[in-house]
N, C-alpha and C positions, 0 to 999 in steps of 0.2 A: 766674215769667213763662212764657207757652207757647213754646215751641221756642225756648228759652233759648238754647241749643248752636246754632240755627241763626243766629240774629240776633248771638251775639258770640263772636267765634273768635278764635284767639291767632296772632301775627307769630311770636313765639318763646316758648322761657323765660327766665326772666330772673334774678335772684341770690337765693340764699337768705337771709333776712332773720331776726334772731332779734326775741322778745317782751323787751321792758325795764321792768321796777316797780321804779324809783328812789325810797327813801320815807327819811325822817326819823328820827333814833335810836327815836323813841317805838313808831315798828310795825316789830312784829319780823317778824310772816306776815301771809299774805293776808287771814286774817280780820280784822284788826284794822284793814282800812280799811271797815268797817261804818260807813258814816255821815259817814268823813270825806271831806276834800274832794279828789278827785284831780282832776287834767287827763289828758286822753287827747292832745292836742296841739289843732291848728285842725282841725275839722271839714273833713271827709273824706280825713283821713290812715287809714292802715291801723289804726293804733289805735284807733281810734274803732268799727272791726269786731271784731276782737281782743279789746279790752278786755270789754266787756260777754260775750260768750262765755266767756271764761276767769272773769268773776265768777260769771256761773249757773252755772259747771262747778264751783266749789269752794262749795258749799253757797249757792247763793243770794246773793252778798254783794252787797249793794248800797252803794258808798259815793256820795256826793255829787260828782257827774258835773260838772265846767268844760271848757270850750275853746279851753285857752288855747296862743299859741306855747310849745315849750319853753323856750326862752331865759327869756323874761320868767314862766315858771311857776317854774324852779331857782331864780331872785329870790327872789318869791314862798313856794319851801317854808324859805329860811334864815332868813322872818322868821316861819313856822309857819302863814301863811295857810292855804297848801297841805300836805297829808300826803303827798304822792308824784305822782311822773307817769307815765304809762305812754310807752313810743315804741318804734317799729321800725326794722330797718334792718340792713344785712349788717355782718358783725362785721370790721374794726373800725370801728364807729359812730362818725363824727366827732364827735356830738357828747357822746358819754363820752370818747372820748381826750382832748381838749381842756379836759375838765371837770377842775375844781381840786378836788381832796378836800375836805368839809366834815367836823370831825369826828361821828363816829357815822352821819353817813348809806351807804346801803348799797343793794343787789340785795338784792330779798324772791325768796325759790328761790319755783316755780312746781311741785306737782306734777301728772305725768304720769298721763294713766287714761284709762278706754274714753269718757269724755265728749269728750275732745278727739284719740280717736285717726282722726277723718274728717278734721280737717283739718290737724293739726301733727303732728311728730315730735318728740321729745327734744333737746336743744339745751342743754348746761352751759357754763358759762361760767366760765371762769381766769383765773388771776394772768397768765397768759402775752397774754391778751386784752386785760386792763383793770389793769394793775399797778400802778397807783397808784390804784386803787379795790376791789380784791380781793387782800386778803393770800394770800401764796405757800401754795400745799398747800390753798386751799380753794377749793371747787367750789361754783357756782350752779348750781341747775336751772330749767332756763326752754325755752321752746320754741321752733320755727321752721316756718318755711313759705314754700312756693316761691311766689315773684313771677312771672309773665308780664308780656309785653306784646299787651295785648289791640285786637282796635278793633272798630265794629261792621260788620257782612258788606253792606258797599255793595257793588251790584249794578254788573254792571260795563257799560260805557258811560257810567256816571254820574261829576260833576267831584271826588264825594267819591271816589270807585274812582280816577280818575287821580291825585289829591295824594298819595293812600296810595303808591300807585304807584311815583311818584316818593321816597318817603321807603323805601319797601323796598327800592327800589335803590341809596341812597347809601345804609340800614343794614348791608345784605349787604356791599356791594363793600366798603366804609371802618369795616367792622367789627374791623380788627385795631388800627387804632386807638385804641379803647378799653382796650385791655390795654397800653396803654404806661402810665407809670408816675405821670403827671401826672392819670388815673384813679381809681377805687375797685378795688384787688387784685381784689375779685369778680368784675370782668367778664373775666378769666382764665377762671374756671369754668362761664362760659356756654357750652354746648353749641347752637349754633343749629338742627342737623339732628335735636335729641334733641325726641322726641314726651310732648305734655300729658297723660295721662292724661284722659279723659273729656271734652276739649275738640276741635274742630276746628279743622285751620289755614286762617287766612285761604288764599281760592285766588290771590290774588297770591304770597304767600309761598310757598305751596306750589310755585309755577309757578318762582317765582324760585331755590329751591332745586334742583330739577332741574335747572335750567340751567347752575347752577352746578356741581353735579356730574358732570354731562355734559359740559361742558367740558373737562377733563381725564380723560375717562375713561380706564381702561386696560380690560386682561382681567382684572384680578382686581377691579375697581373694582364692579362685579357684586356682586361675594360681599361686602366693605367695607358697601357700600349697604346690606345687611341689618341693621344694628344699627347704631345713634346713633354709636358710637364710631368706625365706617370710616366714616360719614358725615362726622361733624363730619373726618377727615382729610382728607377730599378736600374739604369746602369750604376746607380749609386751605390743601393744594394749588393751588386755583382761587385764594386770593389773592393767592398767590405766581407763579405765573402769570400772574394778570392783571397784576400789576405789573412782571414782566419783560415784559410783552408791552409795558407803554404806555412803557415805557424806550426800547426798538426802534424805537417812531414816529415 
C-alpha cells in the first residue's frame, strides 16, 4: 500500500507472542502436514498471517487450510479430523496451560533460517513453559514476534483523532494496571517509551509521552530520555506521581 508508514502508525509496543504447531502422534515435522488438514484459528487472528509464511519458508508446504476456533478444532484433531492447529500468543498461552495432555500429541519444532529472519526471532519452548505438555530436558523450536498496538493516523480535529485521544490517555495514565497480577505476566515487559523499528508513532502518543515525561522531569531526566530504558523510568515516575498527586486532591 503507498505511504503505508504514513496512514498506520503504532500507540506502542506490545508483548512478544510466540508461533504454536500443535499436531497429532502421526506428524512428527512440518513437512508432514502436506495436505493435511490444519486450522490457523478464525480468520484474522495473527495466525492466519504466520501460518502460511512459515509453510513457504520450509519447502513450500502446503497443508489443507480451515478456520476454525481453537477450542472446537483441539475437539476436532482427538477424533483425527484435524492434523494440528497452529495459534499465537505470549508465553504462557492460556490456552496450552489449560490444555489436558492427549497422549502422543505434541509441539512440531519450527526451524529457523534467512526466510524468516525479516520478521521473527528464535523462540524455544520448555518443560518450564508448558510441563505438562513438554517432557523435562527437551526443547521446542519455534519462533516469535513483536506485537504492537497500531491504529490508523486520523488527522487531527477529526471525532476519530479525539476517541483515540481519549483512549491514549486512560492507556498511558492506567497503564500500571495492567501488570497487576489478575493480567497476562507480559504486560510487565511492555516498554511504552521503547521505539518500533520502521514504524511511526501515532502523534497523539507521541505528544502524550512527552508529557508524561516532562512532568517529572529532573536534571538528569535529559540524559534518561535518550534510550527507551530512562524513558520507560520516568514514565514510571509520572505514574507514581500522578498517583500521589490525585491522593492530595
Amino acid at each position: 500500500m503507498r505511504n503505508i508508514e504514513q496512514r498506520v502508525n503504532y500507540i506502542s509496543e506490545l508483548l512478544v507472542g510466540a508461533f504454536y504447531i500443535h499436531a497429532r502422534p502421526e506428524q512428527k515435522a512440518l513437512k508432514e502436514l502436506e495436505g493435511k488438514k490444519v486450522s490457523l484459528s478464525t480468520k484474522g487472528s495473527s495466525a492466519t498471517t504466520t501460518g502460511p509464511i512459515v509453510f513457504e519458508a520450509h519447502g513450500g508446504v502446503q497443508p489443507d487450510i480451515a478456520y476454525i476456533n481453537n477450542t472446537v478444532a483441539l475437539e476436532k484433531m482427538k477424533t483425527g479430523e484435524i492434523a494440528a492447529i497452529a495459534s499465537t500468543g505470549g508465553k504462557p498461552n492460556d490456552l496450552f496451560v489449560k490444555l489436558k495432555p492427549e497422549p502422543g500429541f505434541h509441539f512440531l519444532s519450527i526451524d529457523y533460517g534467512p526466510k524468516l529472519a525479516d520478521y521473527y526471532v528464535p523462540c524455544p519452548l520448555s518443560h518450564d513453559d508448558y510441563p505438562q505438555l513438554i517432557p523435562e530436558g527437551q526443547t521446542i523450536e519455534t519462533l516469535c514476534m513483536q506485537a504492537v498496538l497500531a491504529v490508523y493516523n486520523f488527522p487531527k480535529g477529526s471525532d476519530r483523532a479525539r476517541r483515540i485521544g481519549r483512549f491514549i490517555d486512560y492507556y498511558f495514565d492506567r497503564f500500571d494496571k495492567l501488570k497487576q497480577p489478575s493480567f497476562h505476566p507480559k504486560w510487565k515487559d511492555v516498554n511504552l517509551a521503547a521505539k518500533v523499528p520502521g514504524w511511526n508513532r501515532y502523534w497523539q502518543a507521541a505528544e502524550k509521552l512527552a508529557s508524561t515525561t516532562s512532568a517529572v522531569a529532573t536534571p538528569s531526566a535529559a540524559a534518561a530520555n535518550r534510550d527507551p530504558a530512562g524513558r520507560e523510568k520516568i514514565f514510571q515516575d509520572y505514574i507514581k506521581w500522578r498517583g500521589e498527586r490525585g491522593k492530595t486532591r
